[in-house]
C-alpha positions in Angstrom: 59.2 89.9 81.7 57.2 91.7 84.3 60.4 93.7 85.0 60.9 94.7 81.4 57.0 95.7 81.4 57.5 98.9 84.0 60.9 99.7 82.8 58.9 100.2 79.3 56.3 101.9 81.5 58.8 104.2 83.1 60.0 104.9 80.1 56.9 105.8 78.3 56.2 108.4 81.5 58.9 109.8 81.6 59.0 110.7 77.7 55.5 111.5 78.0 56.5 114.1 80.6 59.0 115.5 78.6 57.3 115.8 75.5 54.8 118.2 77.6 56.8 120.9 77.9 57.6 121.4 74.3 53.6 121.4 73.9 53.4 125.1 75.5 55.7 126.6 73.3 54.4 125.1 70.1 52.1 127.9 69.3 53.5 129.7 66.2 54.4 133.5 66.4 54.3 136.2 63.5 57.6 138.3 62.7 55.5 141.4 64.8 54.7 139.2 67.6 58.3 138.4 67.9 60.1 141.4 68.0 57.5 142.7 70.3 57.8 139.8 72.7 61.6 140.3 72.4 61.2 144.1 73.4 59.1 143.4 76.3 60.9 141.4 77.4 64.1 143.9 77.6 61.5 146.4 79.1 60.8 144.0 81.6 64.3 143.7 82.1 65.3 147.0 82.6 62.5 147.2 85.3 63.5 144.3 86.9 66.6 145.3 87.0 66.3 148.9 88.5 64.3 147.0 91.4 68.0 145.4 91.9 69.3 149.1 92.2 67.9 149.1 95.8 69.6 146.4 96.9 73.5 145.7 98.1 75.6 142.5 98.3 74.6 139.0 97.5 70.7 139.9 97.3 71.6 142.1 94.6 73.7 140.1 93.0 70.6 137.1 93.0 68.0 140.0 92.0 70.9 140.8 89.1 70.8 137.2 87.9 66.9 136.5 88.3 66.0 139.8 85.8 68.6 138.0 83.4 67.5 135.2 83.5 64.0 136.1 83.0 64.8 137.7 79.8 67.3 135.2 78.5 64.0 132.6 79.1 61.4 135.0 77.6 63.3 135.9 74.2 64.6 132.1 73.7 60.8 130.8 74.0 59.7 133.7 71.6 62.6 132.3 69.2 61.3 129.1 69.6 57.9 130.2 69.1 59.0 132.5 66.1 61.2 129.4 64.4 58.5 126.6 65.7 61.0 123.9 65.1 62.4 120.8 67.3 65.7 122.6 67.5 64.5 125.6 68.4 62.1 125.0 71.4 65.5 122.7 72.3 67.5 125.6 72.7 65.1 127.7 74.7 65.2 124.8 77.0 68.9 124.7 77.2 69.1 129.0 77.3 66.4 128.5 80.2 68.2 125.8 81.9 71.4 127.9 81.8 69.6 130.9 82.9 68.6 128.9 86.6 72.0 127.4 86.5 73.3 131.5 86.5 71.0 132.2 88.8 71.7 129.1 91.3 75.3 130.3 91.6 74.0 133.9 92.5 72.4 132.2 95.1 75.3 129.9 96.1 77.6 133.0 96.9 76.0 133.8 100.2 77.2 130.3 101.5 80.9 129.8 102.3 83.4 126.5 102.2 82.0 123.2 101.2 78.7 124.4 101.8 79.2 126.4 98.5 80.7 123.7 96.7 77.9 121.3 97.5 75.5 124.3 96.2 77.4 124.9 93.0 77.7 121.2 92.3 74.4 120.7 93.1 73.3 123.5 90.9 75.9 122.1 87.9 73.7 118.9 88.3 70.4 120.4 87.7 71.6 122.5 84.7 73.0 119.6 83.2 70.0 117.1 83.8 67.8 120.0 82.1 70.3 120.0 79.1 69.7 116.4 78.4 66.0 116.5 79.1 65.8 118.8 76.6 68.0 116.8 74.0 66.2 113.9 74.9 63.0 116.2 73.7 64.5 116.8 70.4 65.1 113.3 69.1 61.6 112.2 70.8 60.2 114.8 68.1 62.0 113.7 65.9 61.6 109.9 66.4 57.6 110.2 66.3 57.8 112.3 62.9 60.1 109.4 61.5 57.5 106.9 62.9 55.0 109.0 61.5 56.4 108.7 58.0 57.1 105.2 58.1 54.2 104.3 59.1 52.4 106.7 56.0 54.3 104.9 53.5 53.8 101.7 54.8 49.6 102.2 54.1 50.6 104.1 50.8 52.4 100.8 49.4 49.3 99.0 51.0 46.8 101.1 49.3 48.6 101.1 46.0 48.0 97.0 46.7 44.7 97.2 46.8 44.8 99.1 43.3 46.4 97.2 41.7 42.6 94.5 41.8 41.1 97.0 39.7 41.7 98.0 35.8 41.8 101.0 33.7 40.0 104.2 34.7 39.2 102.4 38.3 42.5 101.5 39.1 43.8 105.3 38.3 41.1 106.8 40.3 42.3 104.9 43.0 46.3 105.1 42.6 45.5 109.2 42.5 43.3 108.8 45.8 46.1 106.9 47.4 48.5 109.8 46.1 46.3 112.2 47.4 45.6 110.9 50.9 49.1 109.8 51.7 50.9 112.8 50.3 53.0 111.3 47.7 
């Protein structure tokens, strides 16, 4: 029992925690907001990326990736902003997951032998425990709306109960109250 109890409790944490995320990007953006965001984001790109200019080998190469990946993260969050759905803010955490795994390899290609096959498995790892988090994040959503609407319906039918006491004009006020405050 008392091992069931903190496995329910870990559990609750740790979709707690990932719910949390989603919460920053929930903020919804206008049509304006989001091409703009999408062009500053290549602007800041470009800059990024003729900082990279200076640079030779790997470091470039990891400065290369990083300016991607910092615009692949910024327009998928402005997308997800933009859209404001579950599926949405799911793919900008995929794209940003992606993004570090790109930019984890960069970094992997200054090591050599099994140290780089350790890095890039390592890196694999992280990209695809972020891709699941993020799934995992979607059907949370989506759970707690279905909960949400379950519950709803379930003090619709028992408002309508309580309704059905009354008579005539009292009992239609009520059934259009119920309708009213439960949506229906």
């Amino acid at each position: 029992m008392t091992r069931t109890r903190t496995a329910n409790r870990l559990l609750e944490g740790l979709v707690i925690g990932l719910a949390v995320p989603t919460l920053a990007i929930g903020a919804v953006m206008t049509a304006g907001e989001y091409s703009a965001s999408k062009d500053r984001a290549s602007a800041e790109y470009k800059t990024a990326k003729a900082h990279c200019d200076n640079l030779s080998g790997n470091p470039k190469d990891v400065c290369v990736a990083e300016a991607k990946a910092a615009e692949k993260k910024a327009k998928a969050e402005a997308e997800a902003q933009y859209k404001n759905t579950d599926k949405a803010r799911r793919d900008a955490r995929v794209d940003a997951a992606e993004a570090d795994y790109d930019v984890a390899k960069a970094k992997c290609g200054a090591k050599a032998g099994n140290d780089k096959d350790v890095c890039i498995k390592e890196a694999k790892a992280t990209e695809t425990k972020a891709k699941a988090d993020a799934k995992v994040t979607e059907k949370v959503a989506d759970a707690r709306r279905n909960a949400a609407e379950e519950k709803m319906d379930a003090d619709y039918k028992v408002a309508l109960e309580k309704c059905d006491a009354l008579a005539g004009a009292a009992k239609d006020s009520c059934v259009s109250n119920a309708k009213a405050r439960y949506r229906k």
